[in-house]
C-alpha positions in Angstrom: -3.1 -4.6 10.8 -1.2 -7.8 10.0 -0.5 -7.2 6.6 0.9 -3.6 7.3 2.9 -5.3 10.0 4.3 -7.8 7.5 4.8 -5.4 5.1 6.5 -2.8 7.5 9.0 -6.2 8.1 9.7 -6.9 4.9 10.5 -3.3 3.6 13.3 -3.0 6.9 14.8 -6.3 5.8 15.1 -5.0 2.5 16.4 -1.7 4.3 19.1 -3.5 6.2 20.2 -5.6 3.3 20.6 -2.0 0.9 21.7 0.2 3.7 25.4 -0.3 2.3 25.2 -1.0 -1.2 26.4 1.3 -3.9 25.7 -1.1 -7.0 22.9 1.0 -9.0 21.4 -2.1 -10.1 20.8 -3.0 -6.7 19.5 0.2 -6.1 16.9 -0.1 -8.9 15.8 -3.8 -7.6 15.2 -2.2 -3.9 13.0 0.5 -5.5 11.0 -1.9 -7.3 10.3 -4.0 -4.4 9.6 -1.1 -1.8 6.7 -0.3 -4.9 5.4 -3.9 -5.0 5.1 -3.5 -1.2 3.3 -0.3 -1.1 1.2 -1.3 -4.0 -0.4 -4.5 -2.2 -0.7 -1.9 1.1 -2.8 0.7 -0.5 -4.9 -2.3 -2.9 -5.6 -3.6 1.1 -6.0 -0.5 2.9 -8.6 0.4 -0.8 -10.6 -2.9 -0.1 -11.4 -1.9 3.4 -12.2 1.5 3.1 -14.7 0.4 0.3 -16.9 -1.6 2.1 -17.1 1.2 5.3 -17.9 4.1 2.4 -20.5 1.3 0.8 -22.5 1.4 4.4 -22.7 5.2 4.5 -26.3 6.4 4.7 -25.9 9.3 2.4 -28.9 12.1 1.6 -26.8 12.5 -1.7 -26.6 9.9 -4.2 -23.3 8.2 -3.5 -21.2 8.3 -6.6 -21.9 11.8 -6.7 -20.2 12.5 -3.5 -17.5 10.0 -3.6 -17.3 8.8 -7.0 -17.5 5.7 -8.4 -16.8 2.7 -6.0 
């Protein structure tokens, strides 16, 4: 929850700052750091999903339901 929250911070600063620019490159440099952000949230959100679907008590072998972990 706190990285989300940290995250969810840093991509309305970023907001605020672009909310009134028109300079394309400026544009381009907002894009690229809302995708950083995101990237690191769903590489977090991955890592804790992974060891909830590692605990599941399966009657199929596991990487046949889910794939490989």
């Amino acid at each position: 929850m706190t990285a989300s929250t940290s995250e969810t911070r840093q991509a309305t600063a970023r907001y605020t700052t672009m909310r009134d620019s028109t300079d394309p490159k400026d544009l381009s440099l907002h894009l690229e750091g809302i995708t950083a952000i995101m990237e690191s949230h769903f590489r977090y959100e991955e890592r804790q999903l992974l060891e909830v679907l590692k605990t599941l008590a399966l009657d199929a072998d596991s990487e046949r339901v889910l794939g490989a972990l």
